[in-house]
N, C-alpha and C positions, 0 to 999 in steps of 0.2 A: 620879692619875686613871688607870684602868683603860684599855686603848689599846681601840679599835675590834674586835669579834673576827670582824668579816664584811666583803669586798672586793663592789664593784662592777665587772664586766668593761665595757669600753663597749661592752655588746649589752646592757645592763641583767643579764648573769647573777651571782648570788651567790653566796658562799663560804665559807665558814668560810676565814679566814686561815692557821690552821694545818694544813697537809695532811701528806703521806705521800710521801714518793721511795721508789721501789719498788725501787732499780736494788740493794738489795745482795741482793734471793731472785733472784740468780742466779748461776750457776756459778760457783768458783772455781779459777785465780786468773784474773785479767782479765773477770769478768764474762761470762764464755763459758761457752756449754752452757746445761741447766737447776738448777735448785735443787737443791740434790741432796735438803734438807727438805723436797720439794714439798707434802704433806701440811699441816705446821707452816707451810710458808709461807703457805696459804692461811689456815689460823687467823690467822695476823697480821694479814690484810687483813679479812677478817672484823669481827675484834676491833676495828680502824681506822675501820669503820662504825658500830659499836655505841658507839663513843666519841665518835660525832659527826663526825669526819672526812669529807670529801662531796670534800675536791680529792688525786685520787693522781696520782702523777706518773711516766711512765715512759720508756721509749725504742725505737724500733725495734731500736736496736744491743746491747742490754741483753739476752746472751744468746746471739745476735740474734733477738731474737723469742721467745725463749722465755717471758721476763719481760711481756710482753702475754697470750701465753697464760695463763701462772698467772693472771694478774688477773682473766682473761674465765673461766676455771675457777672459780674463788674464788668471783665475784661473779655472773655473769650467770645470768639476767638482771637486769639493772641495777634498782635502784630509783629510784625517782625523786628528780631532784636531784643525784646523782653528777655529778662533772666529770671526768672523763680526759684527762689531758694526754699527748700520746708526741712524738716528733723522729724528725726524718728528714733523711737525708746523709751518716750514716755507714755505709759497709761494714767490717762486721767479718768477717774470713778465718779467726784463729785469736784465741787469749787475748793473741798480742800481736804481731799484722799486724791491719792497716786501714787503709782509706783512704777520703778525705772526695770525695763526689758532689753537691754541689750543684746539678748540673744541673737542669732544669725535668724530662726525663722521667727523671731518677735520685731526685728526689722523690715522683714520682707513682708510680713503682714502690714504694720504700719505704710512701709514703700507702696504697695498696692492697692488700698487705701488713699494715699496719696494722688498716688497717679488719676484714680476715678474722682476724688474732689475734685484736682486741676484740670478734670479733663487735658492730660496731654497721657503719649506714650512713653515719654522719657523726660524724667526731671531733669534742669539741667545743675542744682548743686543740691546733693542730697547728704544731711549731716546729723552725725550721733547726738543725740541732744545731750544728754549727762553719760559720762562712764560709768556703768551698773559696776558696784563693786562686786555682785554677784557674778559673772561672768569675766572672764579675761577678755583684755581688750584686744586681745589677739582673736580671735572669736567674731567678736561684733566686727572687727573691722574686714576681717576676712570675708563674713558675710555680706557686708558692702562692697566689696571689692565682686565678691562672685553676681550681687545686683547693677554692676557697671558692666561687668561683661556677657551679661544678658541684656543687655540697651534697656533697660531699666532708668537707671540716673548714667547722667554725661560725668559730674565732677563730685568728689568725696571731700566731705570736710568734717569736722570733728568741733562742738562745742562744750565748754565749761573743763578745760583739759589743761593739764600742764605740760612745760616742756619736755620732760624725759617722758610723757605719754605720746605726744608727739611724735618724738624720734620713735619712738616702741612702733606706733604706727607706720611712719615713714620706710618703715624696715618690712612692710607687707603687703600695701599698695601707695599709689599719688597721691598725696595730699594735698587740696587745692587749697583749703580756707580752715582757719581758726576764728570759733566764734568765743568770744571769753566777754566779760564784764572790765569796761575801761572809760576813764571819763582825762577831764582836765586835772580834777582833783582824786579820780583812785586811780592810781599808777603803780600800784602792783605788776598788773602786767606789759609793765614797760620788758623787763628783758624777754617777753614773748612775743613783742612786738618788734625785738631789735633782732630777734632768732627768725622771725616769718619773713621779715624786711630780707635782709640777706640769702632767704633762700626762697625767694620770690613767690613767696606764698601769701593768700590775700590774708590781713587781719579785718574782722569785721566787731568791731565795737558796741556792745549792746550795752542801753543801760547811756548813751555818749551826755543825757541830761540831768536822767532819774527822772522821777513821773512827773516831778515839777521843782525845777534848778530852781524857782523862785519863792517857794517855799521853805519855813523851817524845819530844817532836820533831812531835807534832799542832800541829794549828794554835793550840789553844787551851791549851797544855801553858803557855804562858810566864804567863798568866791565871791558873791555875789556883787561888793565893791568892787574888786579890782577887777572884773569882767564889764562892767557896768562903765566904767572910767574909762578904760581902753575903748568900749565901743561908742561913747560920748565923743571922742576923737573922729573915727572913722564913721560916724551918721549910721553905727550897727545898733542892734540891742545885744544885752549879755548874753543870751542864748546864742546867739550869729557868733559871737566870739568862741563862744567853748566848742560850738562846731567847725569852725573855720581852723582852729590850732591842732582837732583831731586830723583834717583835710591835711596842715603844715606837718604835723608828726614825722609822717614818712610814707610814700609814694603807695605803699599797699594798703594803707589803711580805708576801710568803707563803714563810713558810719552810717547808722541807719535809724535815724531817729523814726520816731511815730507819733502820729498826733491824730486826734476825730475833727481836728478845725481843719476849713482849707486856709483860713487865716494865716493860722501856724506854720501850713505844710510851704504858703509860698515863703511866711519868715525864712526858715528852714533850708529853702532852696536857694536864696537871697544869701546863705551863706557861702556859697563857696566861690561869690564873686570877691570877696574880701580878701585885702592882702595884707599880712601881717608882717612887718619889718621885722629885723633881728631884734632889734630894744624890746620892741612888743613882744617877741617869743621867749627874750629872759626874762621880761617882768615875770610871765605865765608860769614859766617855768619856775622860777625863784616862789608865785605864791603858789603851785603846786605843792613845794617840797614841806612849804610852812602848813599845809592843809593834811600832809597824809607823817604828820610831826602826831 
């Protein structure tokens, strides 16, 4: 059975499931600076619309800021139905100094910020990027909750968070979306994905490849047979598999892979026509458990 290929936010907004993380057309190394493809990278995003795509996903720190630019270059103005997702909390200084501000007006700065890259007046999912240990996360979130009800950002979500952080938040405004690090093979945050599912919150999966599943030492390198075998069956490649099983997971899940090819990005999209039977989902499942062994 073919999984679900559209999420409900709890404000009724909808999604195509499989979206775009934007964060690699930015500088290299460490994601600082701009594209240096900036040209090429807007074709990517471009391309990402034409394919159906409607949820990209970005960051203030992603650059910092540059990578919201290109997006607002690329795209704006916006068509109808686009979702934009960015974070805020990190300061980024150089490609590899930064440091995390979760404070109520170290977000709002960020938030505002935001808003003039994407050119819009109201983001519509705007989330904590790391929980500053310096700050209570009662705090930052408070202060996201008081930039929702200044029409600032539509929807609150929190990433790189655990479950009893979660709940701590849940206890002080909505929580739409959990951004965490989750693949085929790292499934740590399966019971965070099994607590979001049940309480209809979206999970969004960063990281659903690693930079390159095809490579030694990615996250999906130890995979790569028995994703490679399954999708020799169904006319997929190994990548289309580890995406497609994200998609089967469970109905809230939105993976958002990222890529600089449009190659890649149709591979990518070409995934979530894929249907993986129950045999195919224990194989996965069974070399999951021997992978995070």
């Amino acid at each position: 059975m073919q999984p679900p290929l559209t999420f409900r936010f709890n404000d009724g907004t909808e999604v195509r499931r499989l979206g775009y993380g934007a964060m690699r057309l930015t500088g290299q190394p460490g994601n600082f600076g701009p594209y240096e493809a900036w040209e090429d990278g807007k074709k990517v995003l471009r391309r990402a619309l034409e394919l159906g795509i409607n949820c990209i996903d970005t960051a203030r720190a992603y650059g910092p800021g540059w990578n919201e630019r290109l997006i607002s270059e690329a795209l704006h103005p916006y068509p109808q139905g686009l979702f934009i997702a960015t974070k805020g909390g990190v300061v980024k200084k150089s490609a590899s100094e930064r440091y995390l501000d979760g404070s109520a007006d170290g977000l709002r700065r960020d938030c505002e910020q935001s808003l003039k890259n994407l050119r819009v007046e109201c983001i519509d999912l705007y989330q904590l990027h790391w929980v500053d240990s310096d700050v209570p996360l009662s705090e930052s979130v408070t202060g996201l909750a008081r930039l929702q009800q200044e029409g600032k950002i539509r929807l609150i979500g929190l990433s790189n968070i655990t479950v009893k952080q979660l709940e701590e938040a849940r206890s002080i405004a909505r929580i739409a979306s959990v951004q965490n690090r989750y693949s085929v093979t790292e499934r740590q945050g399966d019971p965070m994905v099994d607590y979001c599912a049940r309480e209809g919150i979206a999970f969004v999966p960063y990281g659903p490849l690693g930079a390159d599943p095809m490579k030694h030492g990615s996250p999906l390198a130890s995979a790569q047979g028995a994703l490679a075998e399954i999708g020799k069956h169904l006319g997929a490649t190994a990548t289309q598999v580890a995406l497609s099983w994200l998609l089967h997971r469970a109905p809230n899940v939105l993976p958002i892979p990222g890529t600089t090819s449009i190659a890649h990005l149709e591979e990518n999209v070409a995934a979530a026509r894929l249907n993986l039977t129950q045999d195919r989902l224990q194989q996965l499942e069974s070399m999951s458990g021997r992978a995070n062994e």
